[in-house]
TIDREN-594261 format. One record per atom (N, C-alpha, C): x, y negated, z negated. Coordinates in steps of 0.001 Angstrom, whole numbers, padded with zeros to 6 digits, always signed. Atoms other than C-alpha are relative to their C-alpha. Example, Ala and Ser with C-alpha at 12.3 -4.5 7.8 and 13.67 -1.06 7.14 Angstrom:
// residues 2
+000890+001190+000000/+012300+004500-007800/+000900-001200+000000/-000820+001190+000060/+013670+001060-007140/-000770-001090-000730/
This chain:
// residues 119
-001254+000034+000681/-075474-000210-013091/+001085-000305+001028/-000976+000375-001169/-072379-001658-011018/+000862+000332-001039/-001281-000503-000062/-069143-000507-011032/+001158-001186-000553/-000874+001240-000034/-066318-002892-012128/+000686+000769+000765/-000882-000111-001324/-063864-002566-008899/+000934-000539-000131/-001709+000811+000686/-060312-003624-009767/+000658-000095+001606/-000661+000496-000677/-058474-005059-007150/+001134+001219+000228/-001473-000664-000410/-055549-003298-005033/+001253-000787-000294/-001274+000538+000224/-052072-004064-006494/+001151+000403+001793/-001353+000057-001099/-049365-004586-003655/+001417+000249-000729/-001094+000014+000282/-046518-003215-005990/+001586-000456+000823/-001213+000616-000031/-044041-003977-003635/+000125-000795+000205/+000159+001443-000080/-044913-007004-002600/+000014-000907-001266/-000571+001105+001571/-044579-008414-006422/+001409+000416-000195/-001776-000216+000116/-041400-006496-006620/+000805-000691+000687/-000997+000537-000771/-039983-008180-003682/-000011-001727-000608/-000244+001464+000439/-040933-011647-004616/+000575-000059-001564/-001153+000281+001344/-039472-011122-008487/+001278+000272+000348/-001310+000113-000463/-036604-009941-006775/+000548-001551+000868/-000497+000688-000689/-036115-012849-004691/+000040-000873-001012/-000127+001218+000673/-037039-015376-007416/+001488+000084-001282/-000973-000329+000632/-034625-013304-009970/+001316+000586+000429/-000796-000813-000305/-032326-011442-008301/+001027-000589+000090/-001714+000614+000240/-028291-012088-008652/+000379+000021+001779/-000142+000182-001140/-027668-013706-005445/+001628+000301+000616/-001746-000225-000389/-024279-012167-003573/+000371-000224+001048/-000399+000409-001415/-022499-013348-000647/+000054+001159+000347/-000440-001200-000977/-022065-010973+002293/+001624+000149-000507/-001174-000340+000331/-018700-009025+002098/+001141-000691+001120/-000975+000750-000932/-015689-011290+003589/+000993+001244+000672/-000566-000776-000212/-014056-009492+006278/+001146-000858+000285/-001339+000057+000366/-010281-009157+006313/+000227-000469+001255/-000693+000397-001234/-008180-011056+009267/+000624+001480+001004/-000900-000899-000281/-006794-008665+011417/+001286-000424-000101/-001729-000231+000041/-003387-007940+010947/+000882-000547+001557/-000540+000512-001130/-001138-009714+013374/+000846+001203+001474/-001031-001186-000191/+000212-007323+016113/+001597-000248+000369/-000922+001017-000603/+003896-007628+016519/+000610+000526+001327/-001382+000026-001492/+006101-008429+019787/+000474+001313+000110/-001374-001543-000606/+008276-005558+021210/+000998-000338-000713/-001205-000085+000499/+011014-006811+020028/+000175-000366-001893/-000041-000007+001428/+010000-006775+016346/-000291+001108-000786/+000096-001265+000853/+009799-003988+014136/-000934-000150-000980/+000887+000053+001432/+006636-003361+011684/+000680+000154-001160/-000351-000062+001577/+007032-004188+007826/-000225+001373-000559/+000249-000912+000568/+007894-001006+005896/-000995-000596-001379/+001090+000474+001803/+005477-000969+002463/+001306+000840-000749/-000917-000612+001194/+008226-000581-000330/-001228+000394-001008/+000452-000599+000795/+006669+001556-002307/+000844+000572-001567/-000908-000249+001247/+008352+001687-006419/+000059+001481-000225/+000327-001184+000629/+009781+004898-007086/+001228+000056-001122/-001293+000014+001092/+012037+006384-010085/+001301+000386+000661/-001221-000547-000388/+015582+006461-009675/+000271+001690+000210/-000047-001395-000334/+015239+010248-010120/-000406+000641+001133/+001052-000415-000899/+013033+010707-007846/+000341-000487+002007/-000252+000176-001033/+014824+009482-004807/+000857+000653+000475/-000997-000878-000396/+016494+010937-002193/-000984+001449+000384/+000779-001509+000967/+013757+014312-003502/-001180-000092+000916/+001653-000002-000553/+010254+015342-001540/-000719+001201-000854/+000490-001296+001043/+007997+017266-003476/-000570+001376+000891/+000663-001273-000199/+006669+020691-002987/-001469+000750-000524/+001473-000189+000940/+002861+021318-003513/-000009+001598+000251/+000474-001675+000257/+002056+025221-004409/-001237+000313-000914/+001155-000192+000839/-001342+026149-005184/+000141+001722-000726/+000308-000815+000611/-001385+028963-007825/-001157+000317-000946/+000896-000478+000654/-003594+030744-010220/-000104-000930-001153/-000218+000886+001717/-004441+028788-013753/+000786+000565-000760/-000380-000915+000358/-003013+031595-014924/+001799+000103-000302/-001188+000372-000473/+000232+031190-013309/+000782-001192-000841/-000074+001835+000441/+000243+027197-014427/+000491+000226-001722/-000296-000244+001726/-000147+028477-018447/+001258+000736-000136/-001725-000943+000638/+002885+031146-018149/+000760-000795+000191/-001779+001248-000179/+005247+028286-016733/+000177-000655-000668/-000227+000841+000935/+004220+026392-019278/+000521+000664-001154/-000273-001351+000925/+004495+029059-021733/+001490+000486-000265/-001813+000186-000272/+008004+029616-020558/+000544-000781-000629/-001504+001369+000079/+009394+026303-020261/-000047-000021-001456/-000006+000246+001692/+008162+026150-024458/+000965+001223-000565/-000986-000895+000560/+009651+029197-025299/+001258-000169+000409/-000967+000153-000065/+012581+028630-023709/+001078-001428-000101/-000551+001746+000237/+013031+024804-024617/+000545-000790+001201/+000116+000528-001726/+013111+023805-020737/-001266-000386+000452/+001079+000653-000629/+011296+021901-018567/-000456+000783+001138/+000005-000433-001135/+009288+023465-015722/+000327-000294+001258/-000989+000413-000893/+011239+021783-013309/+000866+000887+000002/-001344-000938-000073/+014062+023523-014454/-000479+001114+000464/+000321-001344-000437/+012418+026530-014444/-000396+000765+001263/+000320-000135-001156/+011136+026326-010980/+001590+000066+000466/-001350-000211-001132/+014872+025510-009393/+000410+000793-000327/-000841-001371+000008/+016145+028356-011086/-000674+001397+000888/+001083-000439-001176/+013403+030220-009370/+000011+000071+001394/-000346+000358-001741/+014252+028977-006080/+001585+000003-000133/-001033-000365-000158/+017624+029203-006655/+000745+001704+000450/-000441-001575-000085/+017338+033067-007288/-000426+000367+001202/+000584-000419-001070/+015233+033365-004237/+000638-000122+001393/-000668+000340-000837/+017477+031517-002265/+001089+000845+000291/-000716-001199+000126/+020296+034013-003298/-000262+001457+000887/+000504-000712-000387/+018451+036768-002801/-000176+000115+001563/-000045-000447-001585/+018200+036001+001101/+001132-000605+000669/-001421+000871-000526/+021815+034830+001166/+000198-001163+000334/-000454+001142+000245/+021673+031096+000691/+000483-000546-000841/-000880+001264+001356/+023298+028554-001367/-001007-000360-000941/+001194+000731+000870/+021543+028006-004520/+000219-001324-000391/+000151+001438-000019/+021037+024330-003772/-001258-000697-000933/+000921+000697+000293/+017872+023728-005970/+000503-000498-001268/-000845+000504+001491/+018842+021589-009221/-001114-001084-000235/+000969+000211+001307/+016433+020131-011787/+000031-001863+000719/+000129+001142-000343/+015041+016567-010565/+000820-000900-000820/-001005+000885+001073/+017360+015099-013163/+001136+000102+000487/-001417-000318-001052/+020511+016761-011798/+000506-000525+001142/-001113+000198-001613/+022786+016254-008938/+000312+000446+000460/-000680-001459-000618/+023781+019363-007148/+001011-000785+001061/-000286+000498-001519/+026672+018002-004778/-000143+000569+001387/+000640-000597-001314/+025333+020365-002150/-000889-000459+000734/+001480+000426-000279/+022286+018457-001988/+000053-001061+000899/+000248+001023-001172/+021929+015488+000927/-001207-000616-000325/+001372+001107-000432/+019790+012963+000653/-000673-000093+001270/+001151+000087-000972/+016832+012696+002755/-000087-001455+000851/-000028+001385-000111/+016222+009930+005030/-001313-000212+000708/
């Protein structure tokens, strides 16, 4: 009685050649020029970056709090028909008080003339 004996498959070796015969052919990735450097006596291009009229002049303030925290301010500002903006500068206003400064903080919409633009 003999055996039928099946041949060894080379899976990757058929994979590679259907890949080569099918495969979506892509150029290498074009690299970028370098950037020119400039002279001494030239000054690098700022990047204008678009911002809102409100919003200039202003740097923000990141504060990590609780989730907790996040829902009462919101919670607030609804009940009290304010924005949490507002509600924060009044916040920092009182605090500011409180250790004898000028309450300079005013609602990103506002204008406090105390306030100085940034440069």
């Amino acid at each position: 009685m003999t055996k039928n004996k099946k041949a060894s498959v080379d899976f990757l070796a058929g994979f590679r050649s259907l890949e080569e015969r099918d495969a979506v052919k892509r150029h290498p990735p074009v690299k970028p020029a370098p950037a020119p450097v400039p002279s001494s006596n030239e000054s690098p291009r700022s990047v204008h970056i678009p911002q809102q009229p409100s919003r200039r002049g202003k740097v923000a303030i990141t504060h990590w709090v609780d989730p907790a925290v996040r829902k009462q301010l919101a919670r607030m500002s609804i009940d009290h028909d304010s924005s949490q903006a507002a509600l924060v500068a009044e916040a920092l206003n009182l605090l500011f008080e409180k250790y004898g400064q000028p309450p300079i903080a005013a609602h990103i919409q506002e204008e406090s003339p105390l306030l100085q633009p940034t440069l």
